[in-house]
C-alpha positions, -999 to +999 in steps of 0.1 A: +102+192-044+103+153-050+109+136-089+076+116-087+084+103-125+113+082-115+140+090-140+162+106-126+174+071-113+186+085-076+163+067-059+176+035-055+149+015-069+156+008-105+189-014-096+212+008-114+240+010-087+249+046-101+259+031-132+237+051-156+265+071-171+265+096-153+291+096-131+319+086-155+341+065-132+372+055-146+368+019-132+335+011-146+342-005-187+319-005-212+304-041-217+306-056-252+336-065-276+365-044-279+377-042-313+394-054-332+386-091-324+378-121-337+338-127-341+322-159-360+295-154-385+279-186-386+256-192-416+234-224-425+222-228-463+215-262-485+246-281-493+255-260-525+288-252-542+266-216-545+253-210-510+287-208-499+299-182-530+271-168-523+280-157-487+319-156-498+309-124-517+286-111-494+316-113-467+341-098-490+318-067-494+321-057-457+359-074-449+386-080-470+400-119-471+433-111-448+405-109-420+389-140-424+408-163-392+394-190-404+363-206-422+348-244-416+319-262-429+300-290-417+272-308-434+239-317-415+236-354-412+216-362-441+238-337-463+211-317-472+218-283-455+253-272-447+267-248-414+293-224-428+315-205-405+338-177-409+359-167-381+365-123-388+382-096-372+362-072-371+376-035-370+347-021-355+309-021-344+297-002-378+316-028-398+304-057-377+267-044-377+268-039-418+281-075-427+262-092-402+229-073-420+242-083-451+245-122-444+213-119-427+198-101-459+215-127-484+189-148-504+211-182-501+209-179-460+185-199-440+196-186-407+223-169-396+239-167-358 
């Protein structure tokens, strides 16, 4: 009897080169950061003393001020809007995911990268 659903992935036609982790090599590494490491949160708000408190406390909540590498800010050209990057070291993926939701979540945030 044949799979006709394709999922089992064995034949050959969904490009996965065995790599659908199931055969555990001890070669193959997962792809993605390995913690800890440095990751920049890059935030753009208007050009206010209180978008970038704002996002300093936001930050704090998820990792504490000894993690912060560094943090630069650059104005836009007309000095209306401001980028505001903070260089982290983040622990791990659950504390990555939380602060980047929260600086995505925060009212004073245009965009975040």
């Amino acid at each position: 009897m044949s799979n006709t659903n394709g999922t089992n992935g064995t034949n050959g036609t969904n490009g996965s080169n065995g790599s659908n982790g199931s055969n555990g090599s001890a070669e193959e590494q997962p792809q993605g950061l390995v913690y800890p490491c440095e990751f920049p949160l890059k935030m753009f708000g208007k050009n206010e003393l209180s978008f970038i408190a704002a996002v300093d406390a936001v930050v704090e909540q998820w990792v504490p001020r000894e993690d912060w590498a560094s943090s630069k800010q650059t104005a836009s050209k007309n000095h209306r809007f401001v980028s505001y990057t903070i260089v982290i070291i983040a622990r791990d993926r659950e504390q990555l995911d939380q602060v980047c939701a929260a600086v995505t979540a925060c009212p004073a945030v245009i965009m975040a990268l």
